[in-house]
N, C-alpha and C positions, 0 to 999 in steps of 0.2 A: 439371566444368570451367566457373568463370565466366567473364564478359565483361562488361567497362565499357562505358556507350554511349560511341559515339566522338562527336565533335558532325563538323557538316560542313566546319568549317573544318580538322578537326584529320585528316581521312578524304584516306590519301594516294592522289593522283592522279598521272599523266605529268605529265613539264615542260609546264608551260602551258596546262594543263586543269584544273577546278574544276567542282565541281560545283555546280548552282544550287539556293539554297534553296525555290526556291517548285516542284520537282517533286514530281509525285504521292507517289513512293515515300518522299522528305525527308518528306513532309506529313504520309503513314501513320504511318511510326516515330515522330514526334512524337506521336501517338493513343496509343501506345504503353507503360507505365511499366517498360520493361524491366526495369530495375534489381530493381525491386520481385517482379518475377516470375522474372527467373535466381535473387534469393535464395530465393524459397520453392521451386521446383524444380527447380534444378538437381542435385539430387541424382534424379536421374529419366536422368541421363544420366553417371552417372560409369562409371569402370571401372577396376577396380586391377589387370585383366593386357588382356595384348593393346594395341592401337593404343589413342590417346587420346580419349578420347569428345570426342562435339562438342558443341557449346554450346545452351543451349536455346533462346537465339535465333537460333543457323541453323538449327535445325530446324525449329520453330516459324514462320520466317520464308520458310524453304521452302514451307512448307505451305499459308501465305496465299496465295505467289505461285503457288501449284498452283492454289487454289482461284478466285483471277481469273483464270486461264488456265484454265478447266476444260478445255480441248483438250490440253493439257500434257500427257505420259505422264510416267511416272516417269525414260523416259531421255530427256525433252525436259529436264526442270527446273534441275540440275545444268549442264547446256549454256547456258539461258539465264542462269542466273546469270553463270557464265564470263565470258559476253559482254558482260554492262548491268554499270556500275560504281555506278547507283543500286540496280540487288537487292541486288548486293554487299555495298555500303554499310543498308539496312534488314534484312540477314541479319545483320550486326555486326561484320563484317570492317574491320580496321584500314585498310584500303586497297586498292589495285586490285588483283587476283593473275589473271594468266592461267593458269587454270587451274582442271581441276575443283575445289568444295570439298567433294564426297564421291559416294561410288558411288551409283548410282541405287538400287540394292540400298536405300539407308540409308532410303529413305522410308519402308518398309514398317515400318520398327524406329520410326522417328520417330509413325506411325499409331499405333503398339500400345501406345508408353507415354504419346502426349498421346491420352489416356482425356475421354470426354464430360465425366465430373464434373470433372477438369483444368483442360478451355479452358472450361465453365461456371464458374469460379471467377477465371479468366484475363477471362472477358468480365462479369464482375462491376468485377476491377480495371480494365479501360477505360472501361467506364461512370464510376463513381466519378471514374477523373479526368476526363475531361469535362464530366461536371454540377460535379465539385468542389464539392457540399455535406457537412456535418458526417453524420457518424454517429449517427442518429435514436437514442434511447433504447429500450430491451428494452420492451414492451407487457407492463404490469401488468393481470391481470385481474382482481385485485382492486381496483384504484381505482373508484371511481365516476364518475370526469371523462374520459371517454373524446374523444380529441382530434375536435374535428370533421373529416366525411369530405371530402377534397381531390383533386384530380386524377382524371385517367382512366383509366383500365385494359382494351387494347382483346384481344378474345381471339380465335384460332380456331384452326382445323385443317386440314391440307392432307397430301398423299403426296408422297413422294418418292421418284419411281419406280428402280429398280432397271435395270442394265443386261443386262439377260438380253433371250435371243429369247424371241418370243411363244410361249405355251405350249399351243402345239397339241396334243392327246392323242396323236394318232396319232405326231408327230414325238419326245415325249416318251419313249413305248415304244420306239420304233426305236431312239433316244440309251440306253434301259436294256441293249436286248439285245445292242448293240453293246459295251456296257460288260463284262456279262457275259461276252460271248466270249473280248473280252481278257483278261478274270481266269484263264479257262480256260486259253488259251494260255500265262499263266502259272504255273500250277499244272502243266499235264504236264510230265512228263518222259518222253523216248522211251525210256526205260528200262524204263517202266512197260509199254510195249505200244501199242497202237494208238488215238491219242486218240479221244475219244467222239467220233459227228457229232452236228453242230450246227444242218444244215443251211443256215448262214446265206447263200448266194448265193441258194435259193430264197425265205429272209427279205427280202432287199434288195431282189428283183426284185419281192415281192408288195405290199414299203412303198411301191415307186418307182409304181408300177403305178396306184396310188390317189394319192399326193403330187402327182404330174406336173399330174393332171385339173386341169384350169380349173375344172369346176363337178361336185362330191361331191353324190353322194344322201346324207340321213342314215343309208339302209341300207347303202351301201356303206362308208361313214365306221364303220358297228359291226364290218360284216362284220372288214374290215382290221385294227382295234382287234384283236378276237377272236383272229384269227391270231397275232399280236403277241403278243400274251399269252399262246399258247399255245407258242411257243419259247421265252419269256422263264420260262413255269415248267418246261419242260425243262431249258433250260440251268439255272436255279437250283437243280434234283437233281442238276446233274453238279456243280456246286459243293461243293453241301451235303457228298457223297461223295466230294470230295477232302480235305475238311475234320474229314470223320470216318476217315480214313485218314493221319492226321498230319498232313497237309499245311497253311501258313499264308498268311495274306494281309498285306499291312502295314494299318497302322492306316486307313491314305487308304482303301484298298480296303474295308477294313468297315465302315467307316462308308458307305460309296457303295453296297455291300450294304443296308444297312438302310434306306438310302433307295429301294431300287429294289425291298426288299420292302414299303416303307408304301404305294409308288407302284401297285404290281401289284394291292394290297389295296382301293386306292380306285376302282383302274380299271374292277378286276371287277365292283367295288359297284355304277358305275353302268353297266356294262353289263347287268347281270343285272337290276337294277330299273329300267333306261329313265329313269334322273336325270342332269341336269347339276351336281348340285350335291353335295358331300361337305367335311365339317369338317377345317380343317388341311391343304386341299388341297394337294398338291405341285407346282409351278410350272416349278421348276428342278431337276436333278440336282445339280448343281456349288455354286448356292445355296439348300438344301435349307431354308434357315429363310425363305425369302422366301415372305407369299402372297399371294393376292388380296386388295386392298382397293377394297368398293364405294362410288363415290363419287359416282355417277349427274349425274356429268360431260356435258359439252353433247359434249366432243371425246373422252371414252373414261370408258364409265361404270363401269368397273373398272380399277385399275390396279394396278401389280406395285413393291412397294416399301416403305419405311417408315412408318408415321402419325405423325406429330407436330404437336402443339399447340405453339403458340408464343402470348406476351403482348406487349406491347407499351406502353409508359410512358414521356412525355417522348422520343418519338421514337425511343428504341433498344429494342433487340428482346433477348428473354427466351426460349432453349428451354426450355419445363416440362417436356414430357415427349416421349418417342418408343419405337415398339415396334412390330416386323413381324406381332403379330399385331392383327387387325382389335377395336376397342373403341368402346365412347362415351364420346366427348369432355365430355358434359354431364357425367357423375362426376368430373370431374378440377376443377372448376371451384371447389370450395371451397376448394380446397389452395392452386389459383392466389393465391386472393383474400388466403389468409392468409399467403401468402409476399411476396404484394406487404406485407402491415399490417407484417411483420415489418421489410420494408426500409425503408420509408419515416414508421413510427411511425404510422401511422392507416389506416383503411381509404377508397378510393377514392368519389370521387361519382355516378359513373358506369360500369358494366361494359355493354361494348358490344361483342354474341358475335351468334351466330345464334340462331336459332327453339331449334334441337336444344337451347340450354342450360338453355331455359325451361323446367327440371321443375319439380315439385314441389317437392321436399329444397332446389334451388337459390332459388325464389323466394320461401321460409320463409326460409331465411338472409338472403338480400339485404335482405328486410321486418325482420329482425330487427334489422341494421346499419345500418339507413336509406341500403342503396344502390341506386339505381336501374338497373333490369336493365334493357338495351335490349327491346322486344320488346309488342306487343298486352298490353293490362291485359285478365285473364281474368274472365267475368262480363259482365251487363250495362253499356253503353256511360254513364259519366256528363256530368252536363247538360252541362261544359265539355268534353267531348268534342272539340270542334276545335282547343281547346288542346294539347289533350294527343295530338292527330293533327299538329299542326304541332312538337311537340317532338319524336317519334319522325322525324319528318323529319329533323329535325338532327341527330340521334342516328344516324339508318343513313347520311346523310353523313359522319360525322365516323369511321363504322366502317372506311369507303374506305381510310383509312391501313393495316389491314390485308393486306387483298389487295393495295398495292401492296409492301409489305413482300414478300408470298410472291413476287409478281411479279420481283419486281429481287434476289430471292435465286436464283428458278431462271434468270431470264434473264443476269446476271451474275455469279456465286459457283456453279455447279453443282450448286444445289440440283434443278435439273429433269429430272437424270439423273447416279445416284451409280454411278462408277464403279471405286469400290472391291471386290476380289471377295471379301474376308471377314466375316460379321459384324460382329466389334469395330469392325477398321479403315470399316466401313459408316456406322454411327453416328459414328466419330470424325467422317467426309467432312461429316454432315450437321451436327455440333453447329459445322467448320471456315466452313460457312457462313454461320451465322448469326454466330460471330465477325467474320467479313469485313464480311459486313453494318454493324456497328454501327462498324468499323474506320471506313467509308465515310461513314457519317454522323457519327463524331465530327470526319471531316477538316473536314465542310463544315462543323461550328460553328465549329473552329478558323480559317476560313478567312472566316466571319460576322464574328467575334472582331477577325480582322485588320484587314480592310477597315474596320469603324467604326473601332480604332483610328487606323488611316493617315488618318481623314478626322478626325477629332477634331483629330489634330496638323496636319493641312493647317490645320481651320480657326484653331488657337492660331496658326501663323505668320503668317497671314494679318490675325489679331486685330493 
């Protein structure tokens, strides 16, 4: 199902009410090339039985206003729409409707088909119209006149933390064997005879016993563990043998099995060999792909969540890549480079990352393209040495624009805490933000754009 933009004037209101052009949300949808983007997918939303699919701009416009409301639940969103006649109006609705314009339910549908690669292709068309330059020429590698290198290209990497509780071992097991239980209880039948014991009220009382303390010994913290574990692979025999007995689990439950047999696996590991540390650690039971990533942060030097690299070019922002397990971000850096040549018809003058990107493989390439990597020239210091300390100066100022990008993505777009609870839709939460992001900035150029205008024509009247 498509939809035309409606302009503001044509956007029906009550008697005697209008809506004003210069509000936020008018400002956003102008950022916007709707048109352009209900044609390419709207077929992402049709449906030839059942109720009438919705449009890709309410969903899509949903989704923003989730992501500036990161506080917003899924049965906040719908409700707010209701209410403001300007979401209404940036979701594409003809006019004012009291009333919801779909089930909270629908978010979750609307997550799973606006796919990262989607709103990366989506935040490509908002970029474009806001800079509004031509469409560079394809990079010939056979020419010999390669365009000289122009602008900056700023790069780095950050987490985005995951909303699960802290993943205490001990709490972790108690959450397994509790899981356990209930499978059991779902597997008997008293038909069968007298269900297996489980023990679990002396499980509880020995988790609680340890949990409650204010201050754990580390041997108390094993002992506990220990126990834990040792219910957790009884009950797992009483399973295995309902299982070998015909009996079935649905699909939720066995995959929830196998995470609380990798879980059991890791725990033993380091209990038996006195380590903190194991590959592919499990974090969470419910989000079993989430792990640790170390970031030796000042305020939490591990955290729970996504990695992702983001670039940054003419002030809007670029997700390159993102992936819940842990990598180095220096490997990814040529790609970067060649996907910015790709867009812009030449390679950049300046790449301006951290220390981490200064390998080897990356500072051959940079030398190769005559582009200057931010970062200490390796080797002996040369005679202009203070020159070339007063340019690196300018260079890790001018890298600032970075981090405040991360910053005003988790502080306002929900980058700083994704509360999405599945995979896909995880990644959708994060690529939805950096769309927002660039939403935000192409308003204020629009809004740069304006103000000179208006003063140009003041001064023509005035002339």
């Amino acid at each position: 199902m498509q939809s035309k933009q409606v302009g503001v004037t044509d956007f029906g209101m009550p008697l005697g009410l209008k809506l004003d052009p210069e509000n936020r949300w008018v400002k956003k949808a102008e950022t916007i090339p709707w048109n352009e983007v209900e044609e390419r997918y709207a077929g992402l939303f049709e449906s030839e039985t059942g109720n009438v699919a919705k449009p890709l701009r309410l969903a899509l416009g949903a989704l923003i206003i989730q992501t500036q409301y990161s506080s917003f639940s899924d049965a906040e969103v719908p409700q707010q729409i209701r209410e403001n006649p300007y979401m209404q109006y940036f979701c594409g609705l003809p006019g004012y409707v009291d009333e919801l314009p779909f089930d909270s339910s629908s978010l979750v549908h609307f997550r799973k088909r606006l796919t990262p690669e989607v709103l990366g292709e989506i935040n490509e068309m908002i970029i474009a119209k806001a800079e509004n330059k031509p469409e560079p020429p394809p990079p010939d590698d056979d020419d010999d006149g390669e365009p000289e290198n122009e602008g900056d290209l700023l790069v780095d990497a950050t987490c985005a933390p995951q909303n699960i509780r802290y993943p205490l071992d001990l709490s972790l097991l108690n959450e397994a064997r509790e899981n356990l239980e209930g499978m059991i209880d779902e597997l008997h039948d008293p038909a069968d005879g007298e269900k297996p014991r489980t023990y679990r009220r002396r499980a509880r009382k020995e988790y609680l016993s340890v949990a409650k303390k204010k201050r754990k010994t580390p041997k108390e913290i094993r002992k506990a563990i220990r126990k834990q574990l040792n219910y957790i692979k009884r009950d797992w025999g009483i399973i295995v043998n309902y299982l070998a007995n015909g009996k079935a689990l649905t699909d939720k439950h066995l995959q929830r099995l196998e995470t609380i047999e990798l879980l059991y696996e890791q725990q033993l590991f380091m209990v038996e060999n006195r380590v903190n540390r194991v590959d592919n650690r499990i974090v969470s039971l419910s989000q079993y792909w989430v792990r640790p990533i170390v970031r030796g942060k000042a305020k939490a030097k591990t955290e729970f969540g996504a990695k992702l690299d983001i670039s940054v070019s003419n002030g809007f922002t670029r997700l390159e890549h993102s992936s819940f397990d842990a990598y180095n971000e220096g490997e990814n850096l040529i790609e970067i480079v060649e996907r910015f040549r790709a867009r812009e018809g030449h390679y950049p003058e300046r790449v301006l990352a951290d220390k981490i990107y200064r390998t080897q493989e990356n500072l051959k390439y940079c030398a190769k393209n005559k582009i200057r990597l931010l970062g200490k020239p390796l080797g002996r210091p040369k005679k202009d040495a203070a020159a070339d300390k007063k340019q690196t100066r300018i260079d890790e100022i001018d890298r600032i624009e970075v981090e405040r990008k991360f910053s005003h993505a988790k502080g306002s777009f929900g980058l700083g805490l994704i509360r999405a609870r599945l995979q896909t839709t995880s990644q959708t939460a994060i690529a939805l933000s950096i769309l927002a992001l660039n939403i935000a900035h192409a308003g204020r150029i629009l809004r740069a754009l304006f103000r000179r205008w208006l003063g140009v024509r003041k001064f023509a009247v005035v002339q």
